[in-house]
N, C-alpha and C positions, 0 to 999 in steps of 0.2 A: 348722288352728291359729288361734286367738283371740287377739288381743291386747283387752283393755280400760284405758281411761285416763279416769278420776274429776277433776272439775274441779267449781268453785263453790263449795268448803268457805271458809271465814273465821270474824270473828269479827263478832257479833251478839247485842243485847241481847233479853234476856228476851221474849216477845213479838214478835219480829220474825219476819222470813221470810228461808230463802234455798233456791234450787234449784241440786240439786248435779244433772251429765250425767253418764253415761257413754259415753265413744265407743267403739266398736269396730273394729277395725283385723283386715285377715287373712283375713278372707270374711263372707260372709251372716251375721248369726246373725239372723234371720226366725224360723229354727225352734228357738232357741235359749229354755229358762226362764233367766230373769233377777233376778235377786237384789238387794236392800240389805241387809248388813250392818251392823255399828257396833261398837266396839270399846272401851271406855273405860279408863283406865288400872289395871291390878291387876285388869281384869274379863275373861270370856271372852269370845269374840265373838259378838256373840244376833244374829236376827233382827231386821230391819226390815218391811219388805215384799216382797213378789214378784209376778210376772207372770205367767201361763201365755201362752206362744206361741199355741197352738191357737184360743182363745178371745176374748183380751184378761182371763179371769178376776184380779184382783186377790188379794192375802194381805195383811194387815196384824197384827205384835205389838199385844195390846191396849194398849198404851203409847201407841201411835203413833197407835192409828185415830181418825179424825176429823180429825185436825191434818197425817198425811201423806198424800201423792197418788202413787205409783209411776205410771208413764205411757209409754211407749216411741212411736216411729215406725217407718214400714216400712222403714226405711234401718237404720242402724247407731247410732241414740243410745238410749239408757233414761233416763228422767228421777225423781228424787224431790225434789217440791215437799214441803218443811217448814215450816209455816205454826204460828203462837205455838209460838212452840220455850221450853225451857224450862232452865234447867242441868243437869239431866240430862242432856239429849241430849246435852252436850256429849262427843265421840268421835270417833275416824277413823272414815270411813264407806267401806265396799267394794261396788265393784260384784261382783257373780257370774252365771258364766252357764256355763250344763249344758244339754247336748241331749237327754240322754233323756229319758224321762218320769217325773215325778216325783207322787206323791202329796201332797194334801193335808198330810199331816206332813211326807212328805219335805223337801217343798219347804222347811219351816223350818228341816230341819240341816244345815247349814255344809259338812259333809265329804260331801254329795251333789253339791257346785259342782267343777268341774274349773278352772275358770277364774277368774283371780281378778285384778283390779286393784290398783295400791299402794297406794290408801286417799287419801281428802284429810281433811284436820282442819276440824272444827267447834266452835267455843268459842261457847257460850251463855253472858254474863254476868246476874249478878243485880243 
């Protein structure tokens, strides 16, 4: 069992930065893919970025790339640095994390993550 817990979310002006963690709690997840979601109000929840365990290989929504940074350690935290954020981004952001193997597509639907944290909030002002 997985416990994960999203911390770092606040509020920040257009062009700022902030890094949201995810801790995990419960055992290893080393071999675990790892996920950023986001959620925004009245919207579904898309894609951010992801990680493949195996590799270090990276995923990023075209929205995001450039501006975010997905990153993990070998311990139990995952990181997403969000760098000129923009109102848009503004959303709960979720950690996820799935141990099997996942496919390049997979890895960007939602309902492939077993594991899911409660979300922290991100307010991007204009």
């Amino acid at each position: 069992q997985v416990q994960l817990v999203e911390s770092g979310g606040g509020l920040v002006q257009a062009g700022g930065s902030l890094r949201l963690s995810c801790a995990a709690s419960g055992r290893t997840f080393g071999t675990y893919n790892m996920a950023w979601f986001r959620q925004a109000p009245g919207k579904d929840r898309e894609f951010v970025a992801a990680t493949r365990w195996s590799d270090g290989t990276t995923y990023y929504a075209d929205s995001v790339k450039g501006r975010f940074t997905i990153s993990r350690d070998n311990a139990k935290t995952v990181y997403l640095q969000m760098n000129s954020l923009k109102p848009e981004d503004t959303a709960v952001y979720y950690c996820a994390a799935d141990p099997k193997t996942l496919s390049t597509v997979a890895r960007r639907n939602r309902y492939e993550y077993h594991y899911w944290g409660q979300g922290t909030q991100v307010t991007v002002s204009s």
